[in-house]
DOMARMI-188274 format. One line per field, with one value per residue (C-alpha): residue in three letters; chain; x, z, y. Coordinates in steps of 0.1 Angstrom, whole numbers, plus 5000, padded with zeros to 4 digits. Example, Ala and Ser with C-alpha at 12.3 -4.5 7.8 and 13.67 -1.06 7.14 Angstrom:
r c(ALA, SER)
c c(A, A)
xx c(5123, 5137)
zz c(5078, 5071)
yy c(4955, 4989)
***
This chain:
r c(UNK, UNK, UNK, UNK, UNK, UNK, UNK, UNK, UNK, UNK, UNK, UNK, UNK, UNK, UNK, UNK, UNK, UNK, UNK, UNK, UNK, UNK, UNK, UNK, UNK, UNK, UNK, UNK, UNK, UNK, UNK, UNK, UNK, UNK, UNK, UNK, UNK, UNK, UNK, UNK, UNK, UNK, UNK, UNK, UNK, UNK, UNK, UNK, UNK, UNK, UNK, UNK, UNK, UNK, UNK, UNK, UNK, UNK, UNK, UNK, UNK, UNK, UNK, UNK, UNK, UNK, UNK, UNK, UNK, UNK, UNK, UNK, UNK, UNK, UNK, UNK, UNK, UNK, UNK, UNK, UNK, UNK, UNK, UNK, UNK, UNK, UNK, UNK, UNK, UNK, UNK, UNK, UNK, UNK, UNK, UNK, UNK, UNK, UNK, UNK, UNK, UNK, UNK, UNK, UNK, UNK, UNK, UNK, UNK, UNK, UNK, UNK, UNK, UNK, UNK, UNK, UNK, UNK, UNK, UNK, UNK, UNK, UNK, UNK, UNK, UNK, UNK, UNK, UNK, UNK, UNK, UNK, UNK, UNK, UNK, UNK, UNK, UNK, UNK, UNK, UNK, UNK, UNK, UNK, UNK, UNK, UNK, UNK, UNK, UNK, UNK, UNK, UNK, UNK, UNK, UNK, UNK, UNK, UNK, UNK, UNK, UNK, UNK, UNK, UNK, UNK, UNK, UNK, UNK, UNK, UNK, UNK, UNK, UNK, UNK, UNK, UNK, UNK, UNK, UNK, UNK, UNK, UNK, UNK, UNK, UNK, UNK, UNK, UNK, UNK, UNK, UNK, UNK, UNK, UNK, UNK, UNK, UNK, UNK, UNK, UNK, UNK, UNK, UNK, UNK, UNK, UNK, UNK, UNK, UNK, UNK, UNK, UNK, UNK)
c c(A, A, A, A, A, A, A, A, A, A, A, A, A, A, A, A, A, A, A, A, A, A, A, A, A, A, A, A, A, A, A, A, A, A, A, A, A, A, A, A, A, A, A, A, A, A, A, A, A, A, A, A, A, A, A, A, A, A, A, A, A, A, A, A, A, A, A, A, A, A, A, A, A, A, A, A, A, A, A, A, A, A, A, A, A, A, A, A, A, A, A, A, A, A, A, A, A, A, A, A, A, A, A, A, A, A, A, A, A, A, A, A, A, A, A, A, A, A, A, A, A, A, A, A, A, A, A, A, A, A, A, A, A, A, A, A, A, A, A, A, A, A, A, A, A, A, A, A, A, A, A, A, A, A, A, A, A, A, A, A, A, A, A, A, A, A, A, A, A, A, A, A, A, A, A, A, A, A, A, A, A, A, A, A, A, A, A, A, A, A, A, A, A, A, A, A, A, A, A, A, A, A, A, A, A, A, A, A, A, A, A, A, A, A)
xx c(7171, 7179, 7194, 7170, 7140, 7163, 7165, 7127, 7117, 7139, 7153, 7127, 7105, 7092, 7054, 7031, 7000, 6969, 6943, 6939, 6929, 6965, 6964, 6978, 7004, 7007, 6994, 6974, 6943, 6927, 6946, 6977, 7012, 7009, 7035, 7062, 7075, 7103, 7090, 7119, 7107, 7136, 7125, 7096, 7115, 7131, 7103, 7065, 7053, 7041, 7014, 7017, 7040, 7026, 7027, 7019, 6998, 6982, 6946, 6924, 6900, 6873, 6889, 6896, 6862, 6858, 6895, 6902, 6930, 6948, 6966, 6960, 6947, 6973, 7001, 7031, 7013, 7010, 7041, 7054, 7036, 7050, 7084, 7072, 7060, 7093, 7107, 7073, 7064, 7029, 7013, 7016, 6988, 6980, 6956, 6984, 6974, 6988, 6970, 6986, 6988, 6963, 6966, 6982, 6975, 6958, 6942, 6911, 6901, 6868, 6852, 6824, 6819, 6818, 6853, 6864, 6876, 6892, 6907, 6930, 6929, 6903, 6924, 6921, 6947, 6971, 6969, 6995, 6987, 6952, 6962, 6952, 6921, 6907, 6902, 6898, 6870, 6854, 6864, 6843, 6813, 6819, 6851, 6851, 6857, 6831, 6805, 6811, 6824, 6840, 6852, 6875, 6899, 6930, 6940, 6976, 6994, 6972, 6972, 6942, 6950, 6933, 6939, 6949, 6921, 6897, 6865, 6876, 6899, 6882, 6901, 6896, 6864, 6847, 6858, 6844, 6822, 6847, 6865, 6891, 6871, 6888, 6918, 6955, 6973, 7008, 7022, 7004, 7024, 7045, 7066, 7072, 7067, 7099, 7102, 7083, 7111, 7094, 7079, 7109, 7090, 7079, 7109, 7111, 7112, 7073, 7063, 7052, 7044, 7034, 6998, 6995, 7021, 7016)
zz c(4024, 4035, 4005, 3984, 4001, 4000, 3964, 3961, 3978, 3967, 3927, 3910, 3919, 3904, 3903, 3894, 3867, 3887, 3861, 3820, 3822, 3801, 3777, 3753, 3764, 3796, 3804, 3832, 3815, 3833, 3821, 3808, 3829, 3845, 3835, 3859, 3853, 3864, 3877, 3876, 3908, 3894, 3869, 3883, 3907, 3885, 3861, 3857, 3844, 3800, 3779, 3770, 3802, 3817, 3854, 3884, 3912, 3946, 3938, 3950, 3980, 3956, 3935, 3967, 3970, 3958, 3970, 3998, 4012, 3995, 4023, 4040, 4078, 4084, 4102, 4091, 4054, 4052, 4065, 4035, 4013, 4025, 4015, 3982, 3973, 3981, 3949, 3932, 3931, 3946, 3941, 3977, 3996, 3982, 3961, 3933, 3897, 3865, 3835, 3808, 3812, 3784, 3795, 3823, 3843, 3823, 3792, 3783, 3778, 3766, 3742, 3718, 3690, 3666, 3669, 3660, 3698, 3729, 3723, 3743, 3737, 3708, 3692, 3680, 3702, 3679, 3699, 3686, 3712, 3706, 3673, 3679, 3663, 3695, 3700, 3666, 3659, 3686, 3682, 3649, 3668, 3694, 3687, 3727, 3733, 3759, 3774, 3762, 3787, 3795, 3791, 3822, 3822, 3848, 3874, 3878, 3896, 3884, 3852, 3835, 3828, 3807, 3803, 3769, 3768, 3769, 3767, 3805, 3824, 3852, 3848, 3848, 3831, 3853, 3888, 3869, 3899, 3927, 3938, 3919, 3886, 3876, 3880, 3893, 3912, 3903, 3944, 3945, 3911, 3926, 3892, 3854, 3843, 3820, 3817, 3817, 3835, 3835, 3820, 3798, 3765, 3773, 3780, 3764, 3768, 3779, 3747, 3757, 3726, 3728, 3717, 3717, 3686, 3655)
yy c(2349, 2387, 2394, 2383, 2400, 2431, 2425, 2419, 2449, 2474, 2460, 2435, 2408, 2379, 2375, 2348, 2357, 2348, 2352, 2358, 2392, 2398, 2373, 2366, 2387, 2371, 2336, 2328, 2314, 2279, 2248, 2271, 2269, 2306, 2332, 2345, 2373, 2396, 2433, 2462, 2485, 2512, 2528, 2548, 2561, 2583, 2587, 2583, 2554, 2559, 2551, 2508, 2505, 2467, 2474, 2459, 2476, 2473, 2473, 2508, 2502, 2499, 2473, 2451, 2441, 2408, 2399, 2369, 2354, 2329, 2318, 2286, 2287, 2260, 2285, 2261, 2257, 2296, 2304, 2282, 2300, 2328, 2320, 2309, 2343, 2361, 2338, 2342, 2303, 2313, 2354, 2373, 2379, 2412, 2424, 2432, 2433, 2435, 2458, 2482, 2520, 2531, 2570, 2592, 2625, 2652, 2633, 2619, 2585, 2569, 2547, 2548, 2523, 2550, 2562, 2525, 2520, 2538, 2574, 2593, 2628, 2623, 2599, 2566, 2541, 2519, 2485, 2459, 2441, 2436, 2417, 2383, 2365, 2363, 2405, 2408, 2389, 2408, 2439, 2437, 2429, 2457, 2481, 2491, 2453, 2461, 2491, 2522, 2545, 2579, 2604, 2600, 2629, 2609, 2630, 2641, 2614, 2591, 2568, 2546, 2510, 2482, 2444, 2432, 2405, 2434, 2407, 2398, 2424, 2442, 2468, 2510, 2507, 2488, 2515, 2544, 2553, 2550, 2580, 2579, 2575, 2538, 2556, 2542, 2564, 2560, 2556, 2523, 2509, 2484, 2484, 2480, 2442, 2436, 2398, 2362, 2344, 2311, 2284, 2284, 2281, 2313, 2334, 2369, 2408, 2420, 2446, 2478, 2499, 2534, 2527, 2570, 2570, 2573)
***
């Protein structure tokens, strides 16, 4: 058990999807078997996290709002489920989220159907990940996959993030007028989501493509 919180705490943990805001990368949808997946906490400790990273992070103060325990009052049930989140078979009691970094400290973000979707920079995001029929069908109808918004210039330290199912993700765009602007700041990324672990059918490396290249 000491070992592997130590391991939890300090290497990777395993965390369970709560919602769909991620799909189809990651499933967490109503009726689907949620995604586990495997988060590396290295690797921003020696670098900041980059543009298409999928990261989990301890929600703002503003984006806490709307969260509640999801603990039981039963003391013996909740100390059970405890446990369970230290192997990731229930999510921790934390406001902890999972989004993709669209931008980082010092660029510009926003969206306006006229540009054909979000820009960083002034220009136009390459999204793999939005290629499903679900987003594109919708992203015909409306290219920002929802309002219009920006520009947001992130502040250093700081990084924008976005779900991939853009028709439901409360993500940056919907913070704009707290203090930080929507934006993340990078001490409260908990780390870089690498792997689904389980179900089984679902194993694989998470893809994080540079959506800024070319």
């Amino acid at each position: 058990m000491v070992l592997s919180f130590l391991l939890q705490t300090f290497i990777a943990r395993v965390y369970l999807i709560p919602s769909e805001s991620m799909e189809p990368t990651l499933h967490g949808c109503a009726g689907c078997t949620n995604d586990r997946i495997l988060v590396e906490k290295l690797s921003y400790d020696f670098g900041d996290p980059q543009p298409g990273d999928v990261v989990v992070f301890l929600g703002p103060p503003s984006w806490d709002s709307d969260y509640h325990s999801i603990r039981s009052d039963n003391a013996i049930v909740r100390g059970l489920q405890n446990i369970g989140s230290v192997f990731g078979l229930v999510p921790p009691d934390e406001n902890d989220l999972v989004k993709r970094v669209i931008a980082v400290g010092g660029q510009t973000v926003q969206c306006r159907k006229a540009d054909g979707g979000v820009t960083v920079n002034g220009k136009l995001l390459n999204e793999p990940y939005l290629n499903n029929p679900m987003m594109t069908a919708a992203k015909q109808a409306n290219p920002c996959l929802g309002p219009e918004f920006g520009p947001i210039t992130v502040p250093k330290g700081n990084v924008w993030v976005m779900g991939d199912n853009r028709i439901n993700s409360a993500d940056s765009r919907y913070h704009m007028g707290d203090s930080l602007q929507g934006t993340v700041p990078i001490d409260n990324i908990r780390g870089k989501a690498k792997f689904i672990v389980l179900p089984p059918g679902r194993w694989g490396v998470i893809s994080s493509p540079n959506p800024q290249a070319s």
